[in-house]
C-alpha positions in Angstrom: -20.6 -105.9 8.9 -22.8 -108.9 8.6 -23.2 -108.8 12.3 -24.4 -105.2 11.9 -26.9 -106.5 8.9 -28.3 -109.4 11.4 -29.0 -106.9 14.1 -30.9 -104.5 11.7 -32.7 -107.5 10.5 -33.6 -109.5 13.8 -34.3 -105.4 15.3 -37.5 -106.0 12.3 -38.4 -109.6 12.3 -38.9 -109.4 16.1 -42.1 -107.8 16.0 -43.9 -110.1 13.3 -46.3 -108.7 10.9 -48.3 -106.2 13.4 -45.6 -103.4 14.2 -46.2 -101.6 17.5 -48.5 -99.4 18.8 -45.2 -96.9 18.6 -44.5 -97.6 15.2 -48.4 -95.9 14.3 -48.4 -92.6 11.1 -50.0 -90.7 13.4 -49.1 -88.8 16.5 -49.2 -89.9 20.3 -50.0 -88.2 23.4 -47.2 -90.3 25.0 -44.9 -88.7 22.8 -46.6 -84.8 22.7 -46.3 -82.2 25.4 -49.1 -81.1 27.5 -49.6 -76.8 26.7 -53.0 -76.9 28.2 -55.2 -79.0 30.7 -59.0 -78.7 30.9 -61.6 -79.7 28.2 -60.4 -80.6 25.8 -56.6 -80.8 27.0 -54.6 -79.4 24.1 -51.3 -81.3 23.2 -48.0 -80.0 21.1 -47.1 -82.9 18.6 -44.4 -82.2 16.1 -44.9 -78.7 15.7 -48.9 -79.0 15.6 -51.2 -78.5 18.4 -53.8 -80.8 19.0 -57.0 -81.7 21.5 -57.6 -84.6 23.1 -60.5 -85.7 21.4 -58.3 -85.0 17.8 -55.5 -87.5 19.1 -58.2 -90.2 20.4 -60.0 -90.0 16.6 -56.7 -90.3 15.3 -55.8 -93.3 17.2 -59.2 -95.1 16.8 -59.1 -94.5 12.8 -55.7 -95.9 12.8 -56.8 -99.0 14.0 -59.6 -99.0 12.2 -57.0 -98.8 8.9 -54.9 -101.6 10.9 -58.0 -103.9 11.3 -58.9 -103.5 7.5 -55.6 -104.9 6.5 -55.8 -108.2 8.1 
């Protein structure tokens, strides 16, 4: 059990105080699948479709947010 609890807790601490790019509110194209190429490509992320240009702004104003809080 306590081993279990270290685990959980070393899983955390190992990343410091910036999580990963992974660990981000919003959506990823890494993570989406691809329903149609062209311009804009159009991605299906959790149920919700999105274009390539919606993901990027997503992205850049999550960083934006991330940047604020240091």
């Amino acid at each position: 059990m306590v081993g279990a609890f270290a685990c959980l807790l070393a899983g955390c601490a190992a990343y410091g105080p910036n999580p990963p790019a992974s660990a981000a509110s919003g959506p990823l194209v890494q993570n989406c699948g691809v329903i149609q190429t062209g311009t804009p490509s159009r991605f299906v992320c959790n149920g919700k479709v999105y274009t390539s240009y919606q993901l990027a702004k997503l992205r850049e104003d999550e960083a934006k947010r991330s940047a604020a809080l240091r």
